[in-house]
C-alpha beads as a LAMMPS data file, in Angstrom:
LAMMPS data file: protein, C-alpha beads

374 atoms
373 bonds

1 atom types
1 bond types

-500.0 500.0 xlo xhi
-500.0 500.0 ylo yhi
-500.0 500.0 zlo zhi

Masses

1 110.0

Atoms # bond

1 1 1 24.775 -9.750 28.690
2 1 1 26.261 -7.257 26.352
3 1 1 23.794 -8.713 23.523
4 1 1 20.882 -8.309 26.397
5 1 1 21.846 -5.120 27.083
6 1 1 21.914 -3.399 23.129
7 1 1 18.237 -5.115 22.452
8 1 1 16.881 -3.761 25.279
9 1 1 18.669 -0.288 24.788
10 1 1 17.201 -0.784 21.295
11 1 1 13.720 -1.582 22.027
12 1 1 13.490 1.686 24.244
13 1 1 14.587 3.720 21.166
14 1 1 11.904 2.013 18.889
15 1 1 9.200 3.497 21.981
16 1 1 10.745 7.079 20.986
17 1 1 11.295 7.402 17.043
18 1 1 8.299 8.736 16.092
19 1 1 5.692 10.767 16.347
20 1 1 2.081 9.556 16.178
21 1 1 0.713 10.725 12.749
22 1 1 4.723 10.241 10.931
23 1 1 4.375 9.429 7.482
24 1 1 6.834 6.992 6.668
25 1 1 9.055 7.504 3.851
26 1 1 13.106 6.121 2.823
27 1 1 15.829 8.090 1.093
28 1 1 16.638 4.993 -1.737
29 1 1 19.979 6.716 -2.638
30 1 1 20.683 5.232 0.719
31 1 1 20.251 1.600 -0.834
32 1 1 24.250 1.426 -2.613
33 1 1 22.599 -0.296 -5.932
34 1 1 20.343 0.369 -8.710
35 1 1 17.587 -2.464 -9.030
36 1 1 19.106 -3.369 -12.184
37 1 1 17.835 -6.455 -12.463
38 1 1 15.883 -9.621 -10.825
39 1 1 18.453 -10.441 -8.326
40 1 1 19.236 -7.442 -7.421
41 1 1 15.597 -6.823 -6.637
42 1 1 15.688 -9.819 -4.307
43 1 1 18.682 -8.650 -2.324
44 1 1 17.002 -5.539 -1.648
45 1 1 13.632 -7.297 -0.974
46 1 1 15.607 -9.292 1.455
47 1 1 17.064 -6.701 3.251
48 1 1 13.670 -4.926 3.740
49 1 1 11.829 -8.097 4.788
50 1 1 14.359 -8.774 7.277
51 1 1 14.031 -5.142 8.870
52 1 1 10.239 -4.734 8.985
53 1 1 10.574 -8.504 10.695
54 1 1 12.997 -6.994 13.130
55 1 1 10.616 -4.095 14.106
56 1 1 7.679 -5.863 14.190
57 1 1 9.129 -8.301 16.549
58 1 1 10.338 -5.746 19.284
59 1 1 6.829 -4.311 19.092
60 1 1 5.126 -7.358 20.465
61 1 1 7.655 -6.769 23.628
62 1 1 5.842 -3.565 24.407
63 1 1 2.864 -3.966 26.235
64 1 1 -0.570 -2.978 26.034
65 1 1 -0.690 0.775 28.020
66 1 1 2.700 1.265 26.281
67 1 1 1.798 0.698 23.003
68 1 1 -1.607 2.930 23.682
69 1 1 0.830 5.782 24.251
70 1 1 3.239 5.053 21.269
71 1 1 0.335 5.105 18.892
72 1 1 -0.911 8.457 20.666
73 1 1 -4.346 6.764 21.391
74 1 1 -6.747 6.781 24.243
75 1 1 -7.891 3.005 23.619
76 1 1 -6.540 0.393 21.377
77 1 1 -8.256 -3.069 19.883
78 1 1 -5.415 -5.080 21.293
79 1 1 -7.037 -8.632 19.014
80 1 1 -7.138 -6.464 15.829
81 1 1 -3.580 -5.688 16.311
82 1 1 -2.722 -8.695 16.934
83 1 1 -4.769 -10.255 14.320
84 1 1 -2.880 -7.593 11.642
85 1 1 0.516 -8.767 13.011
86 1 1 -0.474 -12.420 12.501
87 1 1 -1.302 -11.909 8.545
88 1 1 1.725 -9.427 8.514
89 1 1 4.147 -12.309 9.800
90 1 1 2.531 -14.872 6.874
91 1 1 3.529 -12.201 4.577
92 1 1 6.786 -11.656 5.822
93 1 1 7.416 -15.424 5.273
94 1 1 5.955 -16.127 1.937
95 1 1 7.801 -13.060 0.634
96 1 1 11.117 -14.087 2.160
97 1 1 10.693 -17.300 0.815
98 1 1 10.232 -15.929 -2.804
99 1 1 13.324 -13.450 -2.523
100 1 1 15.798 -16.379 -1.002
101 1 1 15.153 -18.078 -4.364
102 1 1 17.823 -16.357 -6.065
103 1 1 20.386 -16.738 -3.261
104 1 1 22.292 -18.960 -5.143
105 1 1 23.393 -16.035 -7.674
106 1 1 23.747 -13.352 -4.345
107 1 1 24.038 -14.453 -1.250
108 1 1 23.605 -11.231 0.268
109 1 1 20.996 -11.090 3.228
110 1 1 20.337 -15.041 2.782
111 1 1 20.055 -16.617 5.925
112 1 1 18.379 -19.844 7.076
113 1 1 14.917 -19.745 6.728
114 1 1 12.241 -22.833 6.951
115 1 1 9.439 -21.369 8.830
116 1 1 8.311 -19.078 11.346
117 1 1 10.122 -19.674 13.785
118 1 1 13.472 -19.359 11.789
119 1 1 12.041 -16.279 10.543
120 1 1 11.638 -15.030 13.883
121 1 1 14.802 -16.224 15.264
122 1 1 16.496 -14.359 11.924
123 1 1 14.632 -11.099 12.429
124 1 1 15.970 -11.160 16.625
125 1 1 19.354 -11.093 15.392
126 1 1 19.087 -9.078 12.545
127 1 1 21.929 -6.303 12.182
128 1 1 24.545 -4.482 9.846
129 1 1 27.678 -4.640 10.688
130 1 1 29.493 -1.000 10.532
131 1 1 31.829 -2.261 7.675
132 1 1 28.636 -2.983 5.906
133 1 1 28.245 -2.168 2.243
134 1 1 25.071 -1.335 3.521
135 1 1 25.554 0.558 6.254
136 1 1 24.351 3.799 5.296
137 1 1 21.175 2.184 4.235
138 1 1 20.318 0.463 7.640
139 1 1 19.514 2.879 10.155
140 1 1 16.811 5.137 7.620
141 1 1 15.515 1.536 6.922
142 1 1 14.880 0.679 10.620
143 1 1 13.700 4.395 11.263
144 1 1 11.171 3.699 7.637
145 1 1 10.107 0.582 9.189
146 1 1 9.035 1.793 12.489
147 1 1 7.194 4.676 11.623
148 1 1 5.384 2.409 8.943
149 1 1 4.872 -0.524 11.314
150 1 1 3.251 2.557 13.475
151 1 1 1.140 3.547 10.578
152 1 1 -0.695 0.178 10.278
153 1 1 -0.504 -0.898 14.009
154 1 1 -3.008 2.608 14.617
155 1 1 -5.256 1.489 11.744
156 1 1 -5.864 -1.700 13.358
157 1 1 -6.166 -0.072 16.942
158 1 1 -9.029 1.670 15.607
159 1 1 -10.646 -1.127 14.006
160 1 1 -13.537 -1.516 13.163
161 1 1 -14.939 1.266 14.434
162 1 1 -12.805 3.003 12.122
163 1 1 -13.016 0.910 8.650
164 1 1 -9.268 1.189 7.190
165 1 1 -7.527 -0.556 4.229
166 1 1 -5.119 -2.428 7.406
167 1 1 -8.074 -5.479 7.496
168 1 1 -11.544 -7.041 5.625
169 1 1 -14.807 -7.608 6.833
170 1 1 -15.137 -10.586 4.409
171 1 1 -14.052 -12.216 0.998
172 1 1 -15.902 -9.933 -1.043
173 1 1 -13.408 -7.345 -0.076
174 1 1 -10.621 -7.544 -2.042
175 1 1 -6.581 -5.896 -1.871
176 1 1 -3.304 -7.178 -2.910
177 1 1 -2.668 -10.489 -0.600
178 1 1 -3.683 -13.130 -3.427
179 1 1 -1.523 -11.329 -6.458
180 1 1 0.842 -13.443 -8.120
181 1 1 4.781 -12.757 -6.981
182 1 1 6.181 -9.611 -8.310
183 1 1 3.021 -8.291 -9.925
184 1 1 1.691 -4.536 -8.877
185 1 1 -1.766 -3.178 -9.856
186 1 1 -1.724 0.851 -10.485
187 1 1 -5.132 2.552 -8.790
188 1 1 -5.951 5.985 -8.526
189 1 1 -7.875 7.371 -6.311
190 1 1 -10.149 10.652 -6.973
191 1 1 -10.092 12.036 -3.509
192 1 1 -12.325 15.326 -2.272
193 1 1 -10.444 18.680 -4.365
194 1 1 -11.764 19.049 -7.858
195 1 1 -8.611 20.404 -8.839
196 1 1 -5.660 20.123 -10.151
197 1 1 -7.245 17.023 -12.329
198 1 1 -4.781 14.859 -13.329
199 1 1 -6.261 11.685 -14.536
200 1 1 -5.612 12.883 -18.460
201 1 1 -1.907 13.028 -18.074
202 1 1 -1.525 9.683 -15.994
203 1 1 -3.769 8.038 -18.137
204 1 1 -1.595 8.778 -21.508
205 1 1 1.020 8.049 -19.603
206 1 1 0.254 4.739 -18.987
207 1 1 -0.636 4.157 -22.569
208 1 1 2.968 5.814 -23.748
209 1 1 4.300 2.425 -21.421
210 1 1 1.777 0.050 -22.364
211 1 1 0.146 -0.623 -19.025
212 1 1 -3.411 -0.100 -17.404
213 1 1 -4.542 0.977 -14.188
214 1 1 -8.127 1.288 -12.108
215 1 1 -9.428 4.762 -11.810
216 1 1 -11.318 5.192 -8.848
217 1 1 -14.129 7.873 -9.700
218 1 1 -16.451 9.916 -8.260
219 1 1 -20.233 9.986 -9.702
220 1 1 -20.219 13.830 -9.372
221 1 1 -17.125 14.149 -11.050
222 1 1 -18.084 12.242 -13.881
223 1 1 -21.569 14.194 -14.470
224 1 1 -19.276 17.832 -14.594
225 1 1 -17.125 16.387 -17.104
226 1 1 -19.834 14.834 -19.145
227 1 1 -21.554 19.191 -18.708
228 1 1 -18.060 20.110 -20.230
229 1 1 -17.359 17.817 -22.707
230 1 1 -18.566 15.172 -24.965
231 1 1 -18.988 11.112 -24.158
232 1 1 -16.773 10.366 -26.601
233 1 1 -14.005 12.992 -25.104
234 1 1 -14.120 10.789 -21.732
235 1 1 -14.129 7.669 -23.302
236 1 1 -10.814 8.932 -25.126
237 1 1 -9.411 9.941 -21.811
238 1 1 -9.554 6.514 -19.934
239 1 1 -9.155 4.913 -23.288
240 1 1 -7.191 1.235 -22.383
241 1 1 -7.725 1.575 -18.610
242 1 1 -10.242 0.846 -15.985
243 1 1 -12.951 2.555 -13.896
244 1 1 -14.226 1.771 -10.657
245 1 1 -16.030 3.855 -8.506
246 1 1 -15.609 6.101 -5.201
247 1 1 -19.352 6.598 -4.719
248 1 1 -21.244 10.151 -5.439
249 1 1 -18.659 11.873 -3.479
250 1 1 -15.560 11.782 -1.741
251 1 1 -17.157 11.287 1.933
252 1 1 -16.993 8.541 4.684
253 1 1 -19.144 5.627 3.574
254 1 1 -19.825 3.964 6.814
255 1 1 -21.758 6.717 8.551
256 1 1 -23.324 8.350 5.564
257 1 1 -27.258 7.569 5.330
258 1 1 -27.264 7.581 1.724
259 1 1 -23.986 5.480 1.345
260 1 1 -25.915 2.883 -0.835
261 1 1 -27.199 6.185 -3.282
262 1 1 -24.435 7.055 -3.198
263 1 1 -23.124 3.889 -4.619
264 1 1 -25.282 2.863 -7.071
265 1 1 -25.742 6.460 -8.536
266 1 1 -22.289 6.277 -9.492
267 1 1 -22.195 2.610 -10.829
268 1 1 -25.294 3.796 -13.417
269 1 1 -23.114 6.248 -14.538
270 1 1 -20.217 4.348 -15.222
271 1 1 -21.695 1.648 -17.006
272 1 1 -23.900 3.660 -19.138
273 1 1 -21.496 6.141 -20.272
274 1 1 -18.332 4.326 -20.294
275 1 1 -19.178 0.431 -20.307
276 1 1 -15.950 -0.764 -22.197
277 1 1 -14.106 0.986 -18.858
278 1 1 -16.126 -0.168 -16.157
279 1 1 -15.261 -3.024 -13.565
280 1 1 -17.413 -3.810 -10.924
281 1 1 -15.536 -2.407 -7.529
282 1 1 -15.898 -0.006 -5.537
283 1 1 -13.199 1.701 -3.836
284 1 1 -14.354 3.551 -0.150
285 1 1 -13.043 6.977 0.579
286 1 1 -10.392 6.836 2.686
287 1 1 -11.162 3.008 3.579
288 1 1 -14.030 3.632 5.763
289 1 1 -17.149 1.600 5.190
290 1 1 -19.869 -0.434 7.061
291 1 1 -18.723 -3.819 8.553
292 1 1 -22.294 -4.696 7.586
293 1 1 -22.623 -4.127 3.687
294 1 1 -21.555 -7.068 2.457
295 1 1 -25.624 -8.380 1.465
296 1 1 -25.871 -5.115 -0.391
297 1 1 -22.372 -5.204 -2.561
298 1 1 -22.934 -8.953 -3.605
299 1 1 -26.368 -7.708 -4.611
300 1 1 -24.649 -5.129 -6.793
301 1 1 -22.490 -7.339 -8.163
302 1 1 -19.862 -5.259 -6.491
303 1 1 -16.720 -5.914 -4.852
304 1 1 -14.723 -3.788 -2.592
305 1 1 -11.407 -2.783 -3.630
306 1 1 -8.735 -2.213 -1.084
307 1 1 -4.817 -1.529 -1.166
308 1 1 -2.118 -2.052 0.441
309 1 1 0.578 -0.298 -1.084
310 1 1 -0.210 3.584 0.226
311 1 1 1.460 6.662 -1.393
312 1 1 0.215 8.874 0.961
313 1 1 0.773 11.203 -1.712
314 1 1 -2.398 13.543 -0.229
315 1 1 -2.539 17.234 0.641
316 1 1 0.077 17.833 3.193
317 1 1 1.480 14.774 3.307
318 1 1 4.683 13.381 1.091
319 1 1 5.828 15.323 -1.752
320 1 1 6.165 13.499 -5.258
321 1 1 9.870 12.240 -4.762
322 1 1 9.273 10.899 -1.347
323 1 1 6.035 9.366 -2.758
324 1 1 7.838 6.973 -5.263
325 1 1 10.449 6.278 -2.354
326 1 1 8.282 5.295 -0.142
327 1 1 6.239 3.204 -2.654
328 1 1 8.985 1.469 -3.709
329 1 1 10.306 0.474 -0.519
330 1 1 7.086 -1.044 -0.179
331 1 1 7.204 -2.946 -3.140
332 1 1 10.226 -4.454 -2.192
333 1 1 8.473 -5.663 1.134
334 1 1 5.285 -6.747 0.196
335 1 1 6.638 -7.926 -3.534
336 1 1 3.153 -7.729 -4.823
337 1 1 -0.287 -5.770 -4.300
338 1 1 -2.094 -3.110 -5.247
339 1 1 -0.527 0.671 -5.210
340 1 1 -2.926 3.591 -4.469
341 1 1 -1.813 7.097 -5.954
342 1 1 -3.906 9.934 -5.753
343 1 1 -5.023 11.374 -8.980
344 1 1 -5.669 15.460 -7.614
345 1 1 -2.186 15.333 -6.612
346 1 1 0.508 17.067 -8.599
347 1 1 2.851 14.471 -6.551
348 1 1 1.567 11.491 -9.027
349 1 1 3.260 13.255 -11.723
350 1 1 6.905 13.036 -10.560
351 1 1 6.194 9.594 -8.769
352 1 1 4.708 7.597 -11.355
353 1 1 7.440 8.292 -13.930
354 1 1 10.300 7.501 -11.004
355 1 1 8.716 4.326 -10.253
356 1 1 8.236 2.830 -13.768
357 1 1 11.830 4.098 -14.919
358 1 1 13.540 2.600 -11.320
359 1 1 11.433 -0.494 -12.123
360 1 1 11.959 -1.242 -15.504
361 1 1 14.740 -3.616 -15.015
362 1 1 13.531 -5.362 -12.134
363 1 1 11.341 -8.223 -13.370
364 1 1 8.199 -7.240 -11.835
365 1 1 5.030 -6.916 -13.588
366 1 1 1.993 -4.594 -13.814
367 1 1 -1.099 -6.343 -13.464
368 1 1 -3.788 -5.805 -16.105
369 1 1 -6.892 -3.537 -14.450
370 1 1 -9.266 -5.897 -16.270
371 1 1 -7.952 -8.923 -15.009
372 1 1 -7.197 -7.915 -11.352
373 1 1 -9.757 -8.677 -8.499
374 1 1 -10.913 -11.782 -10.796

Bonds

1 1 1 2
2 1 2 3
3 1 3 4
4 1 4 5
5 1 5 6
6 1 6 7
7 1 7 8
8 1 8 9
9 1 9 10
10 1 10 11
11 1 11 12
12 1 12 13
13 1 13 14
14 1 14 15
15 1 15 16
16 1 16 17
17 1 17 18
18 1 18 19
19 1 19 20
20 1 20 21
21 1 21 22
22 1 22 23
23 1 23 24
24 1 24 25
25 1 25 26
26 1 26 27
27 1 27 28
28 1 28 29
29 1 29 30
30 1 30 31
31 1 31 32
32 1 32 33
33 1 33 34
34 1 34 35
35 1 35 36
36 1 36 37
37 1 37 38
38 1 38 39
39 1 39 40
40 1 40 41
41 1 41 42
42 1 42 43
43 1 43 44
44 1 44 45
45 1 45 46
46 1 46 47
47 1 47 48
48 1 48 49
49 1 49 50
50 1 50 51
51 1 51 52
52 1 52 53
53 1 53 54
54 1 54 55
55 1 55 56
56 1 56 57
57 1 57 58
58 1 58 59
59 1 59 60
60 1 60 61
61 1 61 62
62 1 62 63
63 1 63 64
64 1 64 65
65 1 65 66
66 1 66 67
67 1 67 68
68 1 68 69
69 1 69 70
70 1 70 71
71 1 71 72
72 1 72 73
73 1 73 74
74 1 74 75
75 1 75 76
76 1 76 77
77 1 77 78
78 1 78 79
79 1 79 80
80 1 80 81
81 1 81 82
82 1 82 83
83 1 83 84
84 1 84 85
85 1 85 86
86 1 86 87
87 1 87 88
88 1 88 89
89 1 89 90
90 1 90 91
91 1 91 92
92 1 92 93
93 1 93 94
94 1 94 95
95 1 95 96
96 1 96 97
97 1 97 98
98 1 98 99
99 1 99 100
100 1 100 101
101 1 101 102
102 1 102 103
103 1 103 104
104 1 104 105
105 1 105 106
106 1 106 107
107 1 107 108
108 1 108 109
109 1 109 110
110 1 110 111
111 1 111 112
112 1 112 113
113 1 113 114
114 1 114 115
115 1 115 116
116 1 116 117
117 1 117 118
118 1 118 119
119 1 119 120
120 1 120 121
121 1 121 122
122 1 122 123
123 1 123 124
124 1 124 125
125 1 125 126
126 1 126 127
127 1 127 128
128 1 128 129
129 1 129 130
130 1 130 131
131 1 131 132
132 1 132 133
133 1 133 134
134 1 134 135
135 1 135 136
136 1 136 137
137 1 137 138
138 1 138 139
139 1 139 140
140 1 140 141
141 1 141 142
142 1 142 143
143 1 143 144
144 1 144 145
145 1 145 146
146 1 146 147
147 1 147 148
148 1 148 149
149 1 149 150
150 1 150 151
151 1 151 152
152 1 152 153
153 1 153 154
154 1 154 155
155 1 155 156
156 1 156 157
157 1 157 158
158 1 158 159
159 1 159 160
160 1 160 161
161 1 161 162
162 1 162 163
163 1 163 164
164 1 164 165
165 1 165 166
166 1 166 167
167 1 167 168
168 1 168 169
169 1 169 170
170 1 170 171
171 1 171 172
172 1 172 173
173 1 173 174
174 1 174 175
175 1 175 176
176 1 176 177
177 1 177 178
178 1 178 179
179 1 179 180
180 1 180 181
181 1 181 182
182 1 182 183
183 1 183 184
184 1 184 185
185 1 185 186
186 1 186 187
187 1 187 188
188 1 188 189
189 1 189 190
190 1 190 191
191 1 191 192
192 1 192 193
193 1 193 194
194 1 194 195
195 1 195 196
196 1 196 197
197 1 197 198
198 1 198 199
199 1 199 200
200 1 200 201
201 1 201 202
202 1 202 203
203 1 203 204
204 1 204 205
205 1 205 206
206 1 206 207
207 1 207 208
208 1 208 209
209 1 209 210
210 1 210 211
211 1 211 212
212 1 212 213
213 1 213 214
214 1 214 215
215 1 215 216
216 1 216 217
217 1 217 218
218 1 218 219
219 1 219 220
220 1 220 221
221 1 221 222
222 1 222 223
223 1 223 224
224 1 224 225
225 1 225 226
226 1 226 227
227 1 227 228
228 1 228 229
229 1 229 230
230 1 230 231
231 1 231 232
232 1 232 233
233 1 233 234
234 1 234 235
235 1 235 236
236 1 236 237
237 1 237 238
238 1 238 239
239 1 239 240
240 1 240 241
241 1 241 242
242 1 242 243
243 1 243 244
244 1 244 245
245 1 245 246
246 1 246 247
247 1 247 248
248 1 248 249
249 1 249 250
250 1 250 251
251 1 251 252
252 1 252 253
253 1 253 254
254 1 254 255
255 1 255 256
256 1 256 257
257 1 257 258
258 1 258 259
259 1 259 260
260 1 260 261
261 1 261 262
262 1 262 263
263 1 263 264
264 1 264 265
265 1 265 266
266 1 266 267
267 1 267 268
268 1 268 269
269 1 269 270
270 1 270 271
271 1 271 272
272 1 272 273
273 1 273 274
274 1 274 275
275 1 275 276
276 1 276 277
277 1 277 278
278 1 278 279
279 1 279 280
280 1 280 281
281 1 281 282
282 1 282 283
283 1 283 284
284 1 284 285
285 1 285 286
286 1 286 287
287 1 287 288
288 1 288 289
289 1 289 290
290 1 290 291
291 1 291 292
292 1 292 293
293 1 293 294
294 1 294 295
295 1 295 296
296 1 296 297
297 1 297 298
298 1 298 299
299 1 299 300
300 1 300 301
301 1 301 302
302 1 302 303
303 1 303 304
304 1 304 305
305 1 305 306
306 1 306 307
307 1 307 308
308 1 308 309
309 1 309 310
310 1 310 311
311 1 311 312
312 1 312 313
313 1 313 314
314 1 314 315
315 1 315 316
316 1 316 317
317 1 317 318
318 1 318 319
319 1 319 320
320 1 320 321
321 1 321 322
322 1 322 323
323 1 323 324
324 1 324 325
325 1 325 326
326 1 326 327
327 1 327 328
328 1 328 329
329 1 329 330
330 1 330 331
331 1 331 332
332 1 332 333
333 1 333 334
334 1 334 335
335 1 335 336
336 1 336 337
337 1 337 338
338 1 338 339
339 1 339 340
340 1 340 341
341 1 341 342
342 1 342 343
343 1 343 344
344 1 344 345
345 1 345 346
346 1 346 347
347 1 347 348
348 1 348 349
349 1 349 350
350 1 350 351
351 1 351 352
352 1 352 353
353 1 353 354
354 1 354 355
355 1 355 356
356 1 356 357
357 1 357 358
358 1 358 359
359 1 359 360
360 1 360 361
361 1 361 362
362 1 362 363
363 1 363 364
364 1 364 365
365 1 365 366
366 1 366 367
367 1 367 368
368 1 368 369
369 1 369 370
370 1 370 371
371 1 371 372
372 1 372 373
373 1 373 374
């Protein structure tokens, strides 16, 4: 009864953590060890697998009016969310299964596994014990989790009337789910504000570590740097990485009348002016585009490029330290995918270098732009 009791004391807590509209984000200096090498990046993979499990699991106890409220909406699509928490529970397990392989060399967070029901049994009677070495990371782990889980359970409310990153329309849409274990793809994203600009200094920075990422540009962007400067100048700048395109401009593309202008505008650009750079995705503002499109990108030879590992590194949101933080908590749950930055955001600048140096060790991999989406 006492065990009875705590869950359900528990599960009305989750109903009250956070805000709608929380951006999710976890102190790592609460984690007691670096990532200093592959195991260690299990353990801690473990341990955040276990706790998104654990919240994701009490939220299928709330039902349908109270969830409506939690996620501060008027209406929810009750099958998207569901359908989300399906594919979120086959990632849980594949991932899990992947981080228990090194259990033999630290057992730490390693418990019985098989399938999904073990994984849901696991993630019901998940807790730290107070004498924890970990202790101190559990609670801003649950609290991470919940607001995160909160994050993509809205998304999917509002789909597909509102397009989001949290699901496809089809196979020609493309994000992280089929990447290899432990392998990350580096986008950028262009967003709306011209300035500051920094896709020069991310873009030698990536060189300076030897890996490549997708830009994500904007036609209009591209034609005032080409009034500026020469060809040759730009073709410098993105020298060794990739360039996809955002459309024209940095606007919703599933209500826009000239979304397909828009589109191919920017692709003519691209390939004329910096064809060793170009690969053929597109990446919609914000997520949003038409549920019908799909004729119209395989006749552009086009694919749509998702994510699903969010900085949320945009204006007003989560300053460059809490960026990397949160991305790398991420990294350690999903253990692959692709990671969107945003490229007019001074936050990229502290983030990026955080993440590759906290990395390093860890025997992941960053995915090469040209080969990704293949």
């Amino acid at each position: 009864m006492r065990i009875v009791f705590l869950f359900i004391a528990w599960l009305l807590s989750f109903g009250a953590m956070a805000a709608p509209g929380d951006v999710a984000t976890l102190d790592r200096s609460t984690w007691p060890e670096q990532l200093g090498n592959p195991t260690l990046f299990d353990v801690a993979s473990r341990a955040e697998i276990l706790m998104f499990a654990r919240v994701l699991l009490a939220s299928e106890s709330i039902d349908e009016a109270g969830l409506t409220r939690r996620l501060g909406l008027r209406t929810i699509n009750l099958d998207a969310i569901n359908r989300v928490r399906g594919r979120l529970w086959q990632r849980l397990l594949a991932n899990y299964n992947f981080a228990q392989q090194s259990c033999d060399q630290d057992a730490s967070f390693c418990f019985l596994v098989e399938d999904m029901d073990t994984l849901r049994q696991q993630a019901a009677k998940f807790q730290v014990s107070d004498d924890s070495y970990y202790i101190k990371w559990a609670e801003p782990s649950r609290l991470f989790h919940a607001q995160y889980l909160d994050e993509l359970l809205r998304k999917a409310a509002l789909f597909p009337q509102t397009s989001s990153e949290v699901d496809r329309f089809g196979d020609y849409e493309r994000n992280g789910d089929e990447m290899h274990d432990r392998l990350f793809l580096l986008t950028f994203d262009s967003a709306a504000n011209a300035t500051p600009d920094n896709t020069a200094w991310v873009s030698d920075y990536l060189r300076k570590w030897n890996i490549s990422g997708t830009f994500f540009v904007l036609g209009k962007d591209i034609q005032a740097r080409l009034t500026d400067s020469s060809v040759a100048s730009l073709q410098a700048t993105y020298s060794q990485q990739c360039i996809g395109v955002q459309g024209w401009e940095f606007r919703s593309h599933s209500h826009w009348q000239d979304w397909q202008d828009s589109v191919r505008r920017s692709v003519d650009l691209v390939k004329n002016k910096l064809p060793e750079n170009y690969v053929p995705l597109f990446r919609p503002p914000d997520g949003q585009r038409r549920s019908d499109a799909e004729a119209f990108f395989r006749a552009q030879g086009l694919q749509v490029a998702l994510w699903d590992i969010d900085a949320q590194d945009g204006a007003g949101k989560l300053k460059g330290n809490q960026s990397a933080q949160r991305v790398l908590t991420l990294m350690l749950l999903w253990r692959h995918g692709v990671i969107n930055f945003n490229v007019k955001q001074e936050a990229v600048k502290t983030a990026l270098p955080w993440l590759v140096a906290q990395t390093a060790p860890s025997g992941i991999g960053w995915e090469d732009c040209q080969d990704a989406f293949r």
